[in-house]
C-alpha positions in Angstrom: 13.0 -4.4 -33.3 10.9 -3.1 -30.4 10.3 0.4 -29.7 11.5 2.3 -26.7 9.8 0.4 -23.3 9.0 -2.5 -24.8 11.2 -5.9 -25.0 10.5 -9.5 -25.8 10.9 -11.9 -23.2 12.7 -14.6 -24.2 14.1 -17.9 -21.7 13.8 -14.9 -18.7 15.5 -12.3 -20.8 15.2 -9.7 -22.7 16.1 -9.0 -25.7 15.4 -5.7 -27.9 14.3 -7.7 -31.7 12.9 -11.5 -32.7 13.3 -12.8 -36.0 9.9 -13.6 -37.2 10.0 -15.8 -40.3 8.3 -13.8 -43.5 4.4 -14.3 -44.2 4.1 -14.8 -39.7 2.9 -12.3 -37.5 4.4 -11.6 -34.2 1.7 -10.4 -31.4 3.3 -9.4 -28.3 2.0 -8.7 -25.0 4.6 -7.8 -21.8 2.5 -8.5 -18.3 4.5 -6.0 -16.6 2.9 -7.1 -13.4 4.8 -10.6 -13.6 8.1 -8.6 -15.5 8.7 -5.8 -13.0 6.7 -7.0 -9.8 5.3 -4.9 -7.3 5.9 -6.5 -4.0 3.8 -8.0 -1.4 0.0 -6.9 0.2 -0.8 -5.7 -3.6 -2.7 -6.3 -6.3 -1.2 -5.7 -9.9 -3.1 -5.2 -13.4 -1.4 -4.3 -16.7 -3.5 -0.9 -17.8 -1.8 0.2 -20.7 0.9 -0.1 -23.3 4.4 -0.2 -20.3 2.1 1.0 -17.5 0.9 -1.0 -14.1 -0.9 -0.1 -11.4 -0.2 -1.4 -8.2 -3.3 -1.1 -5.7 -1.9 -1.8 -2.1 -4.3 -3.9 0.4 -6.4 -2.4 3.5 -4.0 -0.9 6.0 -0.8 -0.6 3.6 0.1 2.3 1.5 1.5 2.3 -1.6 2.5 6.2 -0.9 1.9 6.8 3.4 -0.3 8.0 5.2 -3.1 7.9 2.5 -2.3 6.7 -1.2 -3.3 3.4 -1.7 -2.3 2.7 -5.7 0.7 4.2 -8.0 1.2 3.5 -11.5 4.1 3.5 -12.7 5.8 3.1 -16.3 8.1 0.9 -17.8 11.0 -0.8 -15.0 10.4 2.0 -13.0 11.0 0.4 -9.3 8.4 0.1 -6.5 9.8 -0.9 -2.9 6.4 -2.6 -2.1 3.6 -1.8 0.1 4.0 -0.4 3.5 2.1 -1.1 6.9 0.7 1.5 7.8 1.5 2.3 11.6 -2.1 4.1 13.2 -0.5 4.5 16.4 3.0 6.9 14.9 0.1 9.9 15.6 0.0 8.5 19.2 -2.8 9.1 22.1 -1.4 11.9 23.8 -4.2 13.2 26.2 -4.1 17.1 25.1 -6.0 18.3 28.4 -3.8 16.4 30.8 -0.1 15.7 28.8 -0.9 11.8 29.5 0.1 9.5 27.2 -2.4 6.8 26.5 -2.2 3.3 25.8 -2.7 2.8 21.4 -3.7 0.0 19.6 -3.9 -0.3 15.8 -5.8 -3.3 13.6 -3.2 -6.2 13.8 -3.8 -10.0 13.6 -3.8 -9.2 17.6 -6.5 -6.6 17.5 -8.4 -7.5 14.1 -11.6 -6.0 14.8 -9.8 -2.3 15.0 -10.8 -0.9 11.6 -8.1 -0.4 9.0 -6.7 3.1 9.3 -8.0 3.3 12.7 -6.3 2.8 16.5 -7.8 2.8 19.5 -6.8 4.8 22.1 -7.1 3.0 25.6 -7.2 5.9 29.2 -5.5 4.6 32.1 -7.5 3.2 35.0 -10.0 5.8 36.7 -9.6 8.2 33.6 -12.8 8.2 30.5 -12.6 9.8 27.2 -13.2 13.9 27.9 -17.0 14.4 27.1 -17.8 11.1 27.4 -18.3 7.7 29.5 -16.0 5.1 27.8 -12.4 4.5 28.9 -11.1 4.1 25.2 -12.1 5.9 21.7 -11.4 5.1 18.1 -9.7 7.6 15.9 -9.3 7.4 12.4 -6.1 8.5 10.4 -4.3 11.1 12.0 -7.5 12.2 14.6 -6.1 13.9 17.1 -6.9 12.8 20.8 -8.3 14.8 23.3 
């Protein structure tokens, strides 16, 4: 009979005791990775007796705006990795209430770093303090 958290995975199902014949050993090992999952954009390693961790890829979250691994016990459920979405803390030009044009790293703009968007000043208008037209903010940077 296994103890409380741990099963045998039998045919795809589990069951709570084997029958190991006398003078055999039974060794078990549970990849709860491959078990309970963890979704897509993630990495997976079993870490301990019923634990994984789940390390999310650049530019998704396991937790948003800034935890990028959980680890979690047992069956407990994990709704996947999340894209992080740069532009949700906008480009809102502080000095002149003018809302900029935002870019985040996508398979569109791939050279935007992960956790980074670009904000992007209409034409005639640079970056306050400066001569660009656009300027990279990481995380939740505020524009000004």
């Amino acid at each position: 009979t296994c103890p409380t958290g741990f099963a045998v995975l039998e045919y795809g199902s589990e069951i709570s005791s084997i029958f190991v014949p006398s003078g055999e050993h039974f060794v078990g090992y549970i990849d709860e990775c491959a078990l309970y999952g963890y979704g897509d954009h993630a990495t997976c390693m079993s870490v301990a007796v019923n634990e994984r961790t789940i390390i999310c890829d650049a530019g998704y979250y396991a937790v948003s705006p800034n935890t990028l691994s959980v680890t979690l016990v047992g069956k407990t459920f994990f709704s996947g990795c999340r894209d992080f979405n740069e532009c949700k803390y906008g480009c809102l030009d502080q000095r002149n209430h003018v809302t900029v044009a935002c870019s985040e790293s996508t398979s569109h703009f791939p050279k935007i770093p992960i956790n980074s968007r670009v904000c992007t000043c209409p034409v005639g208008y640079l970056v306050y303090g400066s001569t660009r037209e656009n300027a990279t903010l990481v995380g939740s940077e505020r524009f000004i």
